[in-house]
TITOR-552440 format. One line per 4 residues: number of its first residue (from 1); their letters; for each residue x, y, z of N, C-alpha, C. Coordinates in nm, 2 decimals. Layout:
% residues N
NUM) a) X/Y/Z/X/Y/Z/X/Y/Z  ...
//
This chain:
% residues 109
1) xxxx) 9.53/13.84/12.37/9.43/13.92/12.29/9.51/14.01/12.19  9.45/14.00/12.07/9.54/14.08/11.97/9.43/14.23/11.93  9.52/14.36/11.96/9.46/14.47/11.91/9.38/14.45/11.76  9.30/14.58/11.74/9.21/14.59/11.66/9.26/14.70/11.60
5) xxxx) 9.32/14.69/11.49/9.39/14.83/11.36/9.27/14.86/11.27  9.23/14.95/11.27/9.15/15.03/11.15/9.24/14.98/10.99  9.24/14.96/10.89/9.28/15.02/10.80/9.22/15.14/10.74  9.30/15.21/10.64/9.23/15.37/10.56/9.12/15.32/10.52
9) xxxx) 9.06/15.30/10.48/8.95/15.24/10.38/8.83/15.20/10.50  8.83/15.16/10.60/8.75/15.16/10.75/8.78/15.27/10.76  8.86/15.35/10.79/8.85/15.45/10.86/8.77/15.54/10.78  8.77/15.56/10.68/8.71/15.64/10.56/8.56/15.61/10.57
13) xxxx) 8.51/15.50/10.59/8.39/15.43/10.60/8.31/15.54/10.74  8.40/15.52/10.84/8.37/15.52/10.94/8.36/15.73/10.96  8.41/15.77/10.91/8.41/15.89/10.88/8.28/15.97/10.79  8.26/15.84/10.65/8.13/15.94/10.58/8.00/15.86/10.66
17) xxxx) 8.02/15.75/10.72/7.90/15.73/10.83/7.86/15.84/10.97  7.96/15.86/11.03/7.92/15.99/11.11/7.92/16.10/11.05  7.96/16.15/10.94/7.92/16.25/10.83/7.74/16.26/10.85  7.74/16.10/10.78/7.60/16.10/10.75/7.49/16.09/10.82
21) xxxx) 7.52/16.08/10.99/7.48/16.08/11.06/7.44/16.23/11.14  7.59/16.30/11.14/7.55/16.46/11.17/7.49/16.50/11.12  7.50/16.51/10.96/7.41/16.59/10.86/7.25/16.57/10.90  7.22/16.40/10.90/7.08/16.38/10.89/7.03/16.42/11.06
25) xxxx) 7.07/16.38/11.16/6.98/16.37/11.28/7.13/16.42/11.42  7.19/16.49/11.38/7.29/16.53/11.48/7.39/16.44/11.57  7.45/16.50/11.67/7.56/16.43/11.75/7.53/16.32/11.82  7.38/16.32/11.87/7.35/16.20/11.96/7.39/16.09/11.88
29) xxxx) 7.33/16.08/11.78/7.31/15.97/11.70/7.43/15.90/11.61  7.55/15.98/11.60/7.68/15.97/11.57/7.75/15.96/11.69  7.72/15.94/11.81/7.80/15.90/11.92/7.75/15.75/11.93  7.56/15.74/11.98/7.56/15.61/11.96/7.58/15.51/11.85
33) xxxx) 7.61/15.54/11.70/7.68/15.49/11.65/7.85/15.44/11.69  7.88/15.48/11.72/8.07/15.46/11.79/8.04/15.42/11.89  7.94/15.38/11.97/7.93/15.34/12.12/7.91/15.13/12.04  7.83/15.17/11.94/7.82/15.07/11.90/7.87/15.00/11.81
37) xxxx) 8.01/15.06/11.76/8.14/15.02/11.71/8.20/14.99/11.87  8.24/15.05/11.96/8.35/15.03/12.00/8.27/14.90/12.11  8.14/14.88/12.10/8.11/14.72/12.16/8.16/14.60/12.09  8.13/14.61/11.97/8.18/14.53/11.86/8.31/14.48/11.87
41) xxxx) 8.40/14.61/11.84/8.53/14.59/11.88/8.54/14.48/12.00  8.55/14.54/12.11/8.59/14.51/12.22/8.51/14.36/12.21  8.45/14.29/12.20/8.38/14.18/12.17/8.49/14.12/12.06  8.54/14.18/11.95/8.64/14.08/11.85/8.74/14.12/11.91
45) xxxx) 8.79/14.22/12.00/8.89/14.17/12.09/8.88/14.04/12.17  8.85/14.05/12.20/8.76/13.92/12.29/8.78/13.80/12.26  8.69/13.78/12.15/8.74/13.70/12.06/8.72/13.71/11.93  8.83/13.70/11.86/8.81/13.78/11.72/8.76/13.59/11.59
49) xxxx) 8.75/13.54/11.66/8.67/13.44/11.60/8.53/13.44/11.55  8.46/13.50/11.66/8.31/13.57/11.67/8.30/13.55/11.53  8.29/13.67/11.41/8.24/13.67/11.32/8.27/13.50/11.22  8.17/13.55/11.14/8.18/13.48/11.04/8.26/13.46/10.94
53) xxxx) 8.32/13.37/10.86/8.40/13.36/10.75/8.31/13.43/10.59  8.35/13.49/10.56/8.27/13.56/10.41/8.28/13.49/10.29  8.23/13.50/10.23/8.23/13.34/10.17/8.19/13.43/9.94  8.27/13.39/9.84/8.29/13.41/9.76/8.36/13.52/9.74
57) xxxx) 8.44/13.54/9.76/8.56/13.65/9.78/8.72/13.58/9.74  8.81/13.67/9.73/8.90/13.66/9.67/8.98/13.55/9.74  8.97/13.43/9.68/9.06/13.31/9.77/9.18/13.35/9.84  9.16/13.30/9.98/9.28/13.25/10.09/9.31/13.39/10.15
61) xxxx) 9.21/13.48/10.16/9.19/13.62/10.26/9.16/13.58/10.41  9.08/13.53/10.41/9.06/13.49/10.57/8.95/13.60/10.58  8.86/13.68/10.54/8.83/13.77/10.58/8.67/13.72/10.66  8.70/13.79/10.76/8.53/13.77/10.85/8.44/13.90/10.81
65) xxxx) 8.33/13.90/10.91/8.21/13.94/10.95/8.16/13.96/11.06  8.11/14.09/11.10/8.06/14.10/11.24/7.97/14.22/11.23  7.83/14.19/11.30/7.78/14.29/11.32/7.80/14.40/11.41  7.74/14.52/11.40/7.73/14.63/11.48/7.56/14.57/11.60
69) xxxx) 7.59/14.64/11.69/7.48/14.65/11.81/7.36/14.68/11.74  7.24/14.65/11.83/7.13/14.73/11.74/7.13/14.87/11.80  7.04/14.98/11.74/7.00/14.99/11.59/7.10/14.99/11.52  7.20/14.97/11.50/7.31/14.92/11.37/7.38/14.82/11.30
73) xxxx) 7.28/14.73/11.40/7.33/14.57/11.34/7.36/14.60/11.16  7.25/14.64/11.08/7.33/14.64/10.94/7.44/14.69/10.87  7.51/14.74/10.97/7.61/14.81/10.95/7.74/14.67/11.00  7.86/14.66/10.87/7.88/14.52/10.91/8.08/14.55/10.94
77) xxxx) 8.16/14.50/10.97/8.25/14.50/11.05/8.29/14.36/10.95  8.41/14.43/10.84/8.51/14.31/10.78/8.63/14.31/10.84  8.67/14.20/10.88/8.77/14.20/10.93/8.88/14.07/10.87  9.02/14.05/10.98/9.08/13.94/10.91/9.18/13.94/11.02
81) xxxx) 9.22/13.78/11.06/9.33/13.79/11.16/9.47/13.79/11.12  9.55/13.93/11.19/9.70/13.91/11.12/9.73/13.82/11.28  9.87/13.81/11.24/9.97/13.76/11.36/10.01/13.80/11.47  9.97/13.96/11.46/10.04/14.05/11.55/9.86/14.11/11.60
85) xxxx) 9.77/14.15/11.50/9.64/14.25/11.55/9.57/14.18/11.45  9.41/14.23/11.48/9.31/14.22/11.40/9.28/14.34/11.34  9.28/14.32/11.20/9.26/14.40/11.08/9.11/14.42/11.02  9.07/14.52/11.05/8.98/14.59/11.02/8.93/14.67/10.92
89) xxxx) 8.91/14.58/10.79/8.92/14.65/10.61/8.83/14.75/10.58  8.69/14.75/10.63/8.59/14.78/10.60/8.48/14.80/10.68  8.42/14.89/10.72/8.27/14.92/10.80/8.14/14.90/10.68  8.07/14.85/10.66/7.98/14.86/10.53/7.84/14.84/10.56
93) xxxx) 7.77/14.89/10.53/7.55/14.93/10.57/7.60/14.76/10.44  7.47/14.70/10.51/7.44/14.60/10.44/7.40/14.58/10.34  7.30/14.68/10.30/7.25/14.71/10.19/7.34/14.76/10.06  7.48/14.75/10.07/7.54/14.82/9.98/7.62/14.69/9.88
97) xxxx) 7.66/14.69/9.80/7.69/14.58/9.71/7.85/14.51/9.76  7.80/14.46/9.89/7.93/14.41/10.00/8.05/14.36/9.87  8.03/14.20/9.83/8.07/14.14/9.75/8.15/14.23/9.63  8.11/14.32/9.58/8.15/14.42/9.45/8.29/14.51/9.55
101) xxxx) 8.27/14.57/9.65/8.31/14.63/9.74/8.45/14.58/9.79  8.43/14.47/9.84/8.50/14.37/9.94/8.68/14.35/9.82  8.61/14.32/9.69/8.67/14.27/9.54/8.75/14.34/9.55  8.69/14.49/9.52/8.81/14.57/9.47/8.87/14.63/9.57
105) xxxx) 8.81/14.63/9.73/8.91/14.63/9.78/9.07/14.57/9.81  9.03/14.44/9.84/9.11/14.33/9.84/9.19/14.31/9.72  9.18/14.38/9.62/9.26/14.35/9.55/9.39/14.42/9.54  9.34/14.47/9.66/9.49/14.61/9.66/9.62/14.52/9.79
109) x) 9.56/14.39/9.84/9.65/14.29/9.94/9.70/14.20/9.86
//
């Protein structure tokens, strides 16, 4: 089983999400959030095949897909398998312009 690395840019994600979660409806709801990250996780630990392949993105990334639990299934979990851990680019609400996002991230690998 290969660990699960945040990169900055997930972590960052993952940070103005429980932001945005304190601000609107308090700590409950920013814990169950992370309760339903850290299922996810431990599930692409598991097996980090689970997700999906992403599909029009920057050729020969490898990058997957995985949802969060409900109520946060739209909240989506990019990932990518290195050799050593599974790399974790991005946390992203569905509704946000993934593909535009995903671009200019990835263009910094």
């Amino acid at each position: 089983m290969k660990p699960v690395v945040f990169l900055e840019q997930a972590v960052r994600d993952l940070e103005e999400t429980t932001n945005f979660y304190m601000d609107q409806t308090g700590f409950d709801l920013s814990m169950r959030f992370f309760r339903a990250l850290r299922k996810a996780t431990s599930l692409l630990i598991a097996n980090p095949r689970l997700g999906a392949a992403v599909k029009g993105l920057n050729a020969g990334l490898g990058v997957r897909w995985f949802p969060l639990a409900s109520p946060f299934q739209k909240y989506l979990i990019f990932y990518r398998l290195g050799t050593k851990d599974t790399e974790v680019i991005r946390v992203l609400h569905a509704s946000r312009n993934i593909a535009e996002i995903l671009n200019s991230t990835l263009d910094y690998f």
